[in-house]
C-alpha positions as CSV (number, residue, x, y, z in Angstrom):
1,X,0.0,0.0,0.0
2,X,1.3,3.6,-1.0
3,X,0.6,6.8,0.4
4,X,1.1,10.0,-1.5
5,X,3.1,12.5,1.1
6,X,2.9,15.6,-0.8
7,X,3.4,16.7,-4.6
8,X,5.4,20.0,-5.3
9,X,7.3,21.8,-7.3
10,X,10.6,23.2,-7.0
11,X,13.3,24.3,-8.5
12,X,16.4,21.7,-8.5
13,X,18.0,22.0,-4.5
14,X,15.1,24.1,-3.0
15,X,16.0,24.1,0.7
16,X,12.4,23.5,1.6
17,X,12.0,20.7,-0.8
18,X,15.2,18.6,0.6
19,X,13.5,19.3,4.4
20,X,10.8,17.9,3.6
21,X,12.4,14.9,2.4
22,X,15.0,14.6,5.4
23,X,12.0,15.4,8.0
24,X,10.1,12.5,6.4
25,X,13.5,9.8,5.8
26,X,14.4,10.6,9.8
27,X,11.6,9.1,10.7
28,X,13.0,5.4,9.7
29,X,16.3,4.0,11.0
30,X,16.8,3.0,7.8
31,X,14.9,3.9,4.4
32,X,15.5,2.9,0.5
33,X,14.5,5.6,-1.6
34,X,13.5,4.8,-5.1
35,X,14.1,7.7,-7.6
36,X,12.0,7.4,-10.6
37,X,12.4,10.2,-13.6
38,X,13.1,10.1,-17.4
39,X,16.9,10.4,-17.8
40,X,18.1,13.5,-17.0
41,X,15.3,14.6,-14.5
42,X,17.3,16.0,-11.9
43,X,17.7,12.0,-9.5
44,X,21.4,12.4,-9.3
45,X,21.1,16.2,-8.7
46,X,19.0,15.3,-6.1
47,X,21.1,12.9,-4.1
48,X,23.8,15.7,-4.4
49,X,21.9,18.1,-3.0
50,X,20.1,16.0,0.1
51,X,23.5,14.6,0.6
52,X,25.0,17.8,0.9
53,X,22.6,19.4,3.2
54,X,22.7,16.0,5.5
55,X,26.5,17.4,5.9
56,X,28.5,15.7,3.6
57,X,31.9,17.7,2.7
58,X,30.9,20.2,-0.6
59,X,34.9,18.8,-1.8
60,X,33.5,15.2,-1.7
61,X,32.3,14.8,-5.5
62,X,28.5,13.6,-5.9
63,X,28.8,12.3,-9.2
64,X,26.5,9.8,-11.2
65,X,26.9,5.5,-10.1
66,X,25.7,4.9,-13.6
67,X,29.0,3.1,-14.5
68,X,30.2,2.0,-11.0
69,X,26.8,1.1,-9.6
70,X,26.9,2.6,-6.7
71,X,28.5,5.3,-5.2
72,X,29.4,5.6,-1.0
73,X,29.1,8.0,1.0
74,X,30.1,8.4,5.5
75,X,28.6,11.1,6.8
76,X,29.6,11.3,10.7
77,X,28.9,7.8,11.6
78,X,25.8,7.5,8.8
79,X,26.7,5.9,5.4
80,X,24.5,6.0,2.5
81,X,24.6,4.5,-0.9
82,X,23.5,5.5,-4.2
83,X,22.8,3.0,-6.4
84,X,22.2,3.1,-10.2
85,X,20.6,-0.1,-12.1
86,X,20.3,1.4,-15.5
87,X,23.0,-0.8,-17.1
88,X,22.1,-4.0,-14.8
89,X,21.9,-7.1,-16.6
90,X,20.9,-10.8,-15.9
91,X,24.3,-11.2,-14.2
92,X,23.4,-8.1,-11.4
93,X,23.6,-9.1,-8.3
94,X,23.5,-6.6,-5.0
95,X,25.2,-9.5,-2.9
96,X,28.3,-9.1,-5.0
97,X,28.1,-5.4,-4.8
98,X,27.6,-5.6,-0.8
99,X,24.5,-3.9,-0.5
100,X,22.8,-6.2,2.5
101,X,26.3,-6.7,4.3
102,X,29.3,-4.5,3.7
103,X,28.5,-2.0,6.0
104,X,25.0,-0.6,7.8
105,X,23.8,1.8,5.4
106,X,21.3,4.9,7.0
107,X,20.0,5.2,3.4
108,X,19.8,4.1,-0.4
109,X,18.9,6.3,-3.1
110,X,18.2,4.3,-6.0
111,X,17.8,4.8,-9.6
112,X,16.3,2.7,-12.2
113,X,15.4,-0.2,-9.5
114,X,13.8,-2.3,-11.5
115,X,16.2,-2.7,-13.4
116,X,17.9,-5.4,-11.4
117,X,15.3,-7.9,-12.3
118,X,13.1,-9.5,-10.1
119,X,15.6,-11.4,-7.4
120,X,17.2,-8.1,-7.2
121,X,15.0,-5.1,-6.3
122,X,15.6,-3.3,-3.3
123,X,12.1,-2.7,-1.4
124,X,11.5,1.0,-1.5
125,X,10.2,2.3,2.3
126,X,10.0,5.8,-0.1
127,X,9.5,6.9,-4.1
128,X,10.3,10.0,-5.2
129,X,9.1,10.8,-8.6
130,X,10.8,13.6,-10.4
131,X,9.0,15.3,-13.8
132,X,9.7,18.3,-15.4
133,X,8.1,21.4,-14.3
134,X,8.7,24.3,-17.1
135,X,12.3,24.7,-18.0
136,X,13.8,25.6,-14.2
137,X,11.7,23.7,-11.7
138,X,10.7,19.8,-11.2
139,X,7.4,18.4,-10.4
140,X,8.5,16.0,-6.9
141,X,6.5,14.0,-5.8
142,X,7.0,11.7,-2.7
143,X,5.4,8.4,-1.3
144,X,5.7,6.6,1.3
145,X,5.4,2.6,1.0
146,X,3.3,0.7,3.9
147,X,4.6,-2.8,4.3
């Protein structure tokens, strides 16, 4: 079951937009946030900019996982991971990459999840839909999932 949180738009790092987001993901002692969006959206941008805000270092790079995967990032004592499964293929698999046990990740952000096939999707706790709003602001719109 899904429940829509809200559904706004912003431009690309709004302040108020990323608190929203953080005031919702601190509610869970863990979440995996799905990112869905045409290419180019703004997902990666996104990540950059939560990340950032959380308090990661603005000379740590926030760059795109679409050839690596995933990307890490420490935070004080959090870790979070950014995963994308664009170019996953029947030989993806997150227990190579570590994902369940290399470390106790606060968060995932994850693009193109279902992309892993079906053994290998990461259950979303969140979705954060990204559309284009005009030619400088995005259309976000956040669910939570209800296991």
């Amino acid at each position: 079951m899904a429940q829509e949180l809200f559904r706004q738009s912003h431009a690309e790092g709004d302040p108020s937009l990323l608190e929203a987001v953080q005031r919702e993901l601190s509610k869970y002692p863990y979440f995996v946030l799905w990112l869905q969006g045409e290419m180019g959206a703004g997902k990666t941008s996104f990540v950059r900019a939560y990340l950032y805000e959380q308090g990661l270092s603005p000379r740590t790079p926030v760059v795109s996982p679409t050839y690596t995967i995933m990307n890490e990032y420490q935070i004080g004592k959090d870790w979070y991971a950014h995963l994308d499964l664009y170019r996953a293929d029947e030989h993806f698999s997150l227990a190579e990459l570590g994902v369940h046990d290399a470390r106790p990740y606060r968060g995932l952000f994850v693009e193109w999840p279902e992309q892993g096939g079906p053994g290998e999707i990461l259950p979303a706790t969140h979705i954060l839909k990204i559309e284009a709003d005009g030619w400088e602001r995005r259309l976000y719109t956040m669910i939570q999932i209800q296991n």
